[in-house]
N, C-alpha and C positions, 0 to 999 in steps of 0.2 A: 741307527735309524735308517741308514742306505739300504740295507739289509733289505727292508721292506718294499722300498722302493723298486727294485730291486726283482722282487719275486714281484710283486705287479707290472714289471715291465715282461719278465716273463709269462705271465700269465696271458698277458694282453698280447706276446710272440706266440707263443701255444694255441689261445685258440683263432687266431688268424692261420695261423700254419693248418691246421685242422680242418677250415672248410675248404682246402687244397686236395682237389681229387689225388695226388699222390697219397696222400696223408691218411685218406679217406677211411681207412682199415684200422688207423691207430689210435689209442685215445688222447685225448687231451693229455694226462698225467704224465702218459711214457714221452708224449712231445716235449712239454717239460722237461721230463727229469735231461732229455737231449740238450735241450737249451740250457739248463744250468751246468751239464759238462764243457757246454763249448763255452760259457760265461766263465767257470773254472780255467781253463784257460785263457783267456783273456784276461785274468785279474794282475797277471804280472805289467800289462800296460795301463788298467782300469780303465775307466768308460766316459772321457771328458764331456761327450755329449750330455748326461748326467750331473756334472760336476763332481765326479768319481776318483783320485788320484788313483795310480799305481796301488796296490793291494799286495802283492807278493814279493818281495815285503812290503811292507807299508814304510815309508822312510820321512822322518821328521828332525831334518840337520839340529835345529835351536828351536827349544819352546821353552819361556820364561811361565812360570807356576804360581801363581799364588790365587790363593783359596783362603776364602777368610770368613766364617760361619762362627755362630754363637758358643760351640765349644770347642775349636781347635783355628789354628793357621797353620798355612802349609808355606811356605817361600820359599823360592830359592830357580834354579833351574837345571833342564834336561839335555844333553847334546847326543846328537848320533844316535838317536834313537831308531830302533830296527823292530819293527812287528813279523815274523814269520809262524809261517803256515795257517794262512787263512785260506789258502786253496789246499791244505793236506785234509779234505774232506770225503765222507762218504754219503750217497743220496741213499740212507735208513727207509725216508717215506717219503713220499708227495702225492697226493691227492688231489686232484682239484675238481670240482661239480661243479658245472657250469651252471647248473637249472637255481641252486642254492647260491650259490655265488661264493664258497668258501673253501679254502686253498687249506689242506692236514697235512704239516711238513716235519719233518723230523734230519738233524743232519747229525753227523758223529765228528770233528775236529778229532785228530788224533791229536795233535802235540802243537799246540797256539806258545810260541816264546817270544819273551822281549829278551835285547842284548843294549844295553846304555851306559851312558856317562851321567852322572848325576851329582848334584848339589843341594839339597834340600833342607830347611830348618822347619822344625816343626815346633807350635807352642799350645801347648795346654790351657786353655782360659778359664777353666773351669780350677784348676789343681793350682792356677797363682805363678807355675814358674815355667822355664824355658825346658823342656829336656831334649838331647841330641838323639833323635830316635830312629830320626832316617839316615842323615851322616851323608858324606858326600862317596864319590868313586866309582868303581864300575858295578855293573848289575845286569845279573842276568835272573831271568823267572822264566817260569814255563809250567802250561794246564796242559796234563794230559788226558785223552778221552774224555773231551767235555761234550758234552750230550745237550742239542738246542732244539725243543720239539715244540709245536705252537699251531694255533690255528689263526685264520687270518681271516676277515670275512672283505669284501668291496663289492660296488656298484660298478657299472657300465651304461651311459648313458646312450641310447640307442641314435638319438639323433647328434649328440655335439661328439658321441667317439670319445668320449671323457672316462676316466678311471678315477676311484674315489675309495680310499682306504674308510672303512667302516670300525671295524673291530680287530686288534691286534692278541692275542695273547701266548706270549712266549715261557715259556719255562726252560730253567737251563738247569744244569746237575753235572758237575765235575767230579771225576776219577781218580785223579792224583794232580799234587802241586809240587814243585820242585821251586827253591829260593836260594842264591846263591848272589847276595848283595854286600859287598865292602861295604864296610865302615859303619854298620850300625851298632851303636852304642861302645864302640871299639873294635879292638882287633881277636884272632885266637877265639879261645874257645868260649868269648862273651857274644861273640857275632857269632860264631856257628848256632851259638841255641838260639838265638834274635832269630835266627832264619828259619830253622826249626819252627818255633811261636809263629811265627811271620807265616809260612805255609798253612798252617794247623789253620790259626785265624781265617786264611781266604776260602779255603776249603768248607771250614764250620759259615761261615757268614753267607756264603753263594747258597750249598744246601739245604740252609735247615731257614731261608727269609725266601724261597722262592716264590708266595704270594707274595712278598712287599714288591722284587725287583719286576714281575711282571705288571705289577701296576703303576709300577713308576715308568715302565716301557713303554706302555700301551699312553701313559698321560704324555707321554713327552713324544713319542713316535707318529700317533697320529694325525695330531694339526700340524707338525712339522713334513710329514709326508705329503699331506695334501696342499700344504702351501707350495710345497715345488710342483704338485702335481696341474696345480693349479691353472695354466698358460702349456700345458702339455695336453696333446690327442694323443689315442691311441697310436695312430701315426707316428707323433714323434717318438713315443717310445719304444716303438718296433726299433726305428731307424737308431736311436739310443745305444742301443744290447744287443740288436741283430743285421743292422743295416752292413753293407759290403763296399765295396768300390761299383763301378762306373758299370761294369760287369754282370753285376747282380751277389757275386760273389765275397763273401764276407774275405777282410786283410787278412795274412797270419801276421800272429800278434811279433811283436819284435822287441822285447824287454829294453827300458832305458837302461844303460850303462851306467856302472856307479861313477 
């Protein structure tokens, strides 16, 4: 959902940057596509002003799991969890019409991996029994070429300087999966095929339900968008994603230490 956040703060950077005689020759879109290179870079410290953590990788020491819906429970927990390559991205397309007010993006992720320690029990409620499907141990996964293209609409309030997410709609389509998870369903050549299946599954699920997830995107992204956005100007979100030091000049980013 940051995501969105996100490209409206750039948005709202771009055409501020735009009525800047320097800029005057360029358009909107190409200021963009600027600003989400220099925002690629920065994602290995992320954007606190936002409440943005670190991005490159994304690092979550301990998160305890449970999930518990009308046909399954998930329990158990995550350690050392490592999200890489959310900045190993290409800028495909960006559009943005300022008279319409709607942002046509398209990004290319070459190689999105997680690398974790895991603990998981998973139970069937429907099937009546317990089966070990996730298993505990180390895990590694990774989407290659996952293709994220989407149109975005918002407002701009002329007097209050306010930004207002309108309409989200994302489509995503992945390339290849790679699964390479200890201990599911055992060891040897029972877990090599689990991962196998395990691949196949997310791969079939992501491209062939792309209207479900993008309306479960757009239902959950955009009142959640607009409630942060809510107590933010335009202002602050310049200052957010593009603001600098004392200078005028934006920090070089300086990546936390593991």
């Amino acid at each position: 959902m940051k995501i969105a956040l996100v490209l409206l703060a750039v948005v709202g950077l771009a055409s501020a940057t735009q009525v800047a005689d320097t800029y005057a020759s360029r358009s909107i879109s190409s200021v963009a596509i600027d600003a989400i290179e220099n925002l690629r870079d920065e994602m290995p410290c992320g954007f606190p002003a936002l409440g943005i953590p670190p991005l490159a990788p994304l690092k979550i020491p301990h998160k305890e799991v449970n999930i518990d819906t009308e046909a399954l429970q998930l329990q158990g927990v995550v350690d050392n969890f490592r999200l890489n390559g959310l900045n190993d991205f290409d800028i495909d397309e960006m559009k943005i019409n300022a008279i319409t007010s709607k942002v046509n993006f398209r990004f290319i992720f070459r190689n999105v991996n997680v690398d974790t320690q895991y603990d998981l029990r998973l139970l069937l409620k429907k099937a009546g029994f317990t089966i070990n499907m996730v298993g505990s141990g180390p895990a590694k996964f990774a989407i290659k070429n996952m293709d994220i293209k989407g149109v975005l609409k918002y407002s701009l309030g002329i007097v209050s300087g306010k930004l207002k997410l309108k309409t989200l709609n994302i489509r995503t389509h992945i390339g290849e999966v790679e699964s390479d998870i200890e201990g599911i369903m055992g060891e040897g050549g029972i877990n090599e095929k689990m991962n196998e299946a395990l691949a196949e599954i997310v791969e079939v699920a992501v491209n062939e339900n792309e209207d479900m997830i993008a309306e479960t995107i757009e239902s959950l992204a955009v009142p959640m968008v607009n409630d942060a956005l809510a107590d933010m100007t335009l202002g602050d979100m310049i200052g957010a994603v593009g603001g600098g030091g004392d200078d005028g000049e934006k920090e070089k980013c300086i990546p936390p230490t593991d």
